[in-house]
Structure formats: C-alpha cells, structure tokens
N, C-alpha and C positions, 0 to 999 in steps of 0.2 A: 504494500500500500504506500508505502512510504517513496517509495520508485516515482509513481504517479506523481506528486508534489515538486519532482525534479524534473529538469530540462531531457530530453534522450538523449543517448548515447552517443557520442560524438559530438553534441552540440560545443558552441563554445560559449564562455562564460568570465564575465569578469570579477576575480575574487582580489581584496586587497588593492588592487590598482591594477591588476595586473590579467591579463585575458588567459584563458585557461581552456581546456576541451577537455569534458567529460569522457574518462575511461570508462570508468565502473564504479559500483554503486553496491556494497555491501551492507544490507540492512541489519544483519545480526549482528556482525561486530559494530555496526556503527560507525562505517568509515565510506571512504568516495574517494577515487582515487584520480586525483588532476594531470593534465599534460600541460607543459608549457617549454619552451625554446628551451629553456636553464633545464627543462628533468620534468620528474615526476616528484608527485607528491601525495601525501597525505593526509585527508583534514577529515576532522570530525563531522558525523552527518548534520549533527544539530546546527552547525555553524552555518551550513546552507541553506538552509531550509527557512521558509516565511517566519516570523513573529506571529506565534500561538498555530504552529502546525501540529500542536494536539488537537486542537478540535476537530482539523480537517481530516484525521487520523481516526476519533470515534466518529467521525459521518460516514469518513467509511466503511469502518467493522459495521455497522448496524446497515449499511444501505444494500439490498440484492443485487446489483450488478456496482457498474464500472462506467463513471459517467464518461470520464477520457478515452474509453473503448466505442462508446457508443457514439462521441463526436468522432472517431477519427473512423469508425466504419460508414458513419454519414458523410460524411463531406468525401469519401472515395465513391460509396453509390451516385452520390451528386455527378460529381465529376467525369462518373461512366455516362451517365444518363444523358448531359448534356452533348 
C-alpha cells in the first residue's frame, strides 16, 4: 500500500536539493533506494512520503480495491477507445 503513495519506479524525484530516480521501494524494512550521478543511496521511507501518510494508509486497509489501479486501467481503456 504504501508503494501506491510513491512516485513509480524509475520516476525521478527531487530529494534534498538534489534530483534522484527511484530504484526500489522496500516497504518492510522501511527503506527506498535512490539513484543519482554521485551513487546510490539510502533513505528512510517515512522521509518520503506526504505529511500524515497514515491516514492514506488506513483508507487503504479498509477500502476493496485500489483506486490508482482503477485510474490507470481507465485512462488506458480511454486511450484504446479513442
């Protein structure tokens, strides 16, 4: 769940001052693994993540599906259709 709240996989990202591209996203340990020119790195998930991304975390435990699945299967039927 906590995936969903973040940008996808290779996206790029500015942390610090500094632009970064999403490797990976370890939600048990708690960590998110960055790329940038200097290296890799490591940072804590919580550091990423919105101000008060618990709540969006119990909306999801309690919600039946996956609303970011259901926009992004919409907006591809869309885009067949047209």
């Amino acid at each position: 769940m906590v995936k969903n709240l973040l940008p996808v996989i290779g996206s790029n990202l500015c942390y610090e001052g500094k632009e970064y591209t999403l490797m990976h996203v370890d939600p048990i340990r708690e960590i998110v693994l960055l790329q940038s020119e200097e290296g890799k790195r490591q940072v804590k998930l919580h550091e990423l993540l919105p101000t008060d991304y618990q709540k969006a975390l119990e909306h999801c435990k309690s919600c039946g599906g996956c609303c970011r699945r259901w926009s992004m299967e919409h907006e591809t039927s869309t885009g067949i259709e047209q």
